[in-house]
C-alpha positions in Angstrom: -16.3 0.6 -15.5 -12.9 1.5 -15.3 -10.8 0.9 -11.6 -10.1 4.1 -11.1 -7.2 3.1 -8.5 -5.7 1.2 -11.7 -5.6 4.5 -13.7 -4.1 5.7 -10.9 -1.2 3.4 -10.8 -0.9 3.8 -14.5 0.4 6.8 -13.9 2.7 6.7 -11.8 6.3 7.8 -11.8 9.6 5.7 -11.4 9.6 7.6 -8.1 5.9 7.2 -6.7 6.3 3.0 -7.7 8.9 3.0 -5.2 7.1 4.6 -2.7 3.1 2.7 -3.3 5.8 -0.8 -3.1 7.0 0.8 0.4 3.6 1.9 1.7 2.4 -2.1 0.9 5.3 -3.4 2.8 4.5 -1.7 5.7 1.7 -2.5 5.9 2.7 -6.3 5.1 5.0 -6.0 8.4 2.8 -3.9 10.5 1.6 -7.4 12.6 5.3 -8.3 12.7 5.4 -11.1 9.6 5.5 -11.0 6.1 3.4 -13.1 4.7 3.6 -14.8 1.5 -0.3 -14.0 1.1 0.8 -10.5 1.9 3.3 -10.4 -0.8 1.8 -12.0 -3.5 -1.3 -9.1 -2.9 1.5 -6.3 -3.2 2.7 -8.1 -6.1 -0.6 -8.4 -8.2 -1.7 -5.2 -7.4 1.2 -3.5 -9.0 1.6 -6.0 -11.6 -2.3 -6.1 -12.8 -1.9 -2.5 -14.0 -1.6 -3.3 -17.7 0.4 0.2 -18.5 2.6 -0.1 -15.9 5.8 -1.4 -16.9 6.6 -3.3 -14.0 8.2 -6.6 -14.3 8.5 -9.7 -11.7 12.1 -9.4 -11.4 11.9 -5.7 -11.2 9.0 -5.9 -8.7 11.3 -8.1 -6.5 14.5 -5.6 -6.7 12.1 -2.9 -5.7 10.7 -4.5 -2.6 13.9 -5.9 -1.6 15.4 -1.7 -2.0 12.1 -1.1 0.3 12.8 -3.8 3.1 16.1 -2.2 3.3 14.9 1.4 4.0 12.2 0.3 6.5 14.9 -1.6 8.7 17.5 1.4 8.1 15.7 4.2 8.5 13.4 5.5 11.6 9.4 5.0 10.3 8.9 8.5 10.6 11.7 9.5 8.1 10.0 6.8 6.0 6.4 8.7 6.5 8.1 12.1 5.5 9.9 10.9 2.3 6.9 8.8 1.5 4.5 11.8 1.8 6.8 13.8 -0.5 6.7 11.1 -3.3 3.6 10.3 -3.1 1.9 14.3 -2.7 -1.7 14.4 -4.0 -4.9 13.6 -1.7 -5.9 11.0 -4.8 -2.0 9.5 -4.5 -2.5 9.2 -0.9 -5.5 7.7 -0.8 -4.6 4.8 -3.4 -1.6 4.0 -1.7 -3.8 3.4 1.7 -6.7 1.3 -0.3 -3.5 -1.0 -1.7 -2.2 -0.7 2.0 -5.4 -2.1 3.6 -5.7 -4.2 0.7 -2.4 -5.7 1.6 -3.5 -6.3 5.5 -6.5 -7.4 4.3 -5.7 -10.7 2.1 -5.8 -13.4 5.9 -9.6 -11.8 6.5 -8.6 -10.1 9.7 -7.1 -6.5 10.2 -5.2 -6.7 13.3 -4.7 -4.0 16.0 -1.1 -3.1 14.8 -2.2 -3.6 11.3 -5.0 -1.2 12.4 -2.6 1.3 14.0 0.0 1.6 11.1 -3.1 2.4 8.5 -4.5 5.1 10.9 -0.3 6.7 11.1 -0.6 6.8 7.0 -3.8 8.2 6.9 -2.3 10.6 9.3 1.0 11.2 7.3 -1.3 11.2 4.3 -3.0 14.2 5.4 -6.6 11.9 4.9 -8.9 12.0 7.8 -9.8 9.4 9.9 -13.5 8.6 8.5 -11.7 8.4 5.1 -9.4 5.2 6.6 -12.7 3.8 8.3 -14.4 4.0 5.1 -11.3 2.5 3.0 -11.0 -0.1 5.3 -15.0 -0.9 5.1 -14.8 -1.1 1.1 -11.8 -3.5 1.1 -13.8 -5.4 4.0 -16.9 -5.2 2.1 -15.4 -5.8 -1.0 -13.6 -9.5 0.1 -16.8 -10.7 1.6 -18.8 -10.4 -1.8 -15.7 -12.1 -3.9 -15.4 -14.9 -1.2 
């Protein structure tokens, strides 16, 4: 059966890449650290996507141009222009499965961790329960691969 989150990505515009790299790096830094477990998730989720044309070296300019807006710019501006990129409910709520994904890869989901995924689903226009139940997938979903 097809991923459909991987269809998804396949998708996805020049644009919307930039903005599912940004989502994953906040949530990479939401417990303060960036990880290199943390970054190698963000970078095998995007790069697993046969049809997307994402390259290493590209992957790494992007989330280098992403670091930079996260400490330029306040969050909230981030959560607007991120919300406008990334517009549909089934956008949205790939970009938070890859988020909690991302905080997911050390086994624990942190309070702050925690906290930034409930401001996206927020941003995102998703309701709580949907988070929760994202979060329970990915949780459920690690403990049967591990």
């Amino acid at each position: 059966m097809p991923n459909p989150t991987a269809q998804l990505l396949a998708s996805l515009d020049d644009t919307q890449v930039d903005a599912f790299v940004e989502v994953m790096l906040l949530a990479a830094g939401a417990d303060g650290e960036l990880s290199d477990d943390e970054l190698e998730q963000l970078t095998s989720s995007l790069l697993e996507v046969g049809d997307l044309w994402l390259t290493h070296d590209d992957l790494a300019q992007r989330v280098a141009a992403a670091g930079n807006r996260l400490a330029t710019e306040p969050r909230l501006s981030r959560f607007v222009a991120l919300c406008s990129q990334i517009a549909t409910p089934p956008l949205r709520r790939a970009a938070l499965e890859l988020a909690v994904r991302v905080t997911a890869i050390d086994g624990l989901i942190r309070t702050s961790e925690r906290e930034l995924i409930l401001e996206l689903a927020e941003a995102f226009e998703l309701a709580p329960d949907v988070a929760a139940d994202i979060v329970r997938a990915v949780a459920t979903n690690d403990q049967t691969r591990g």
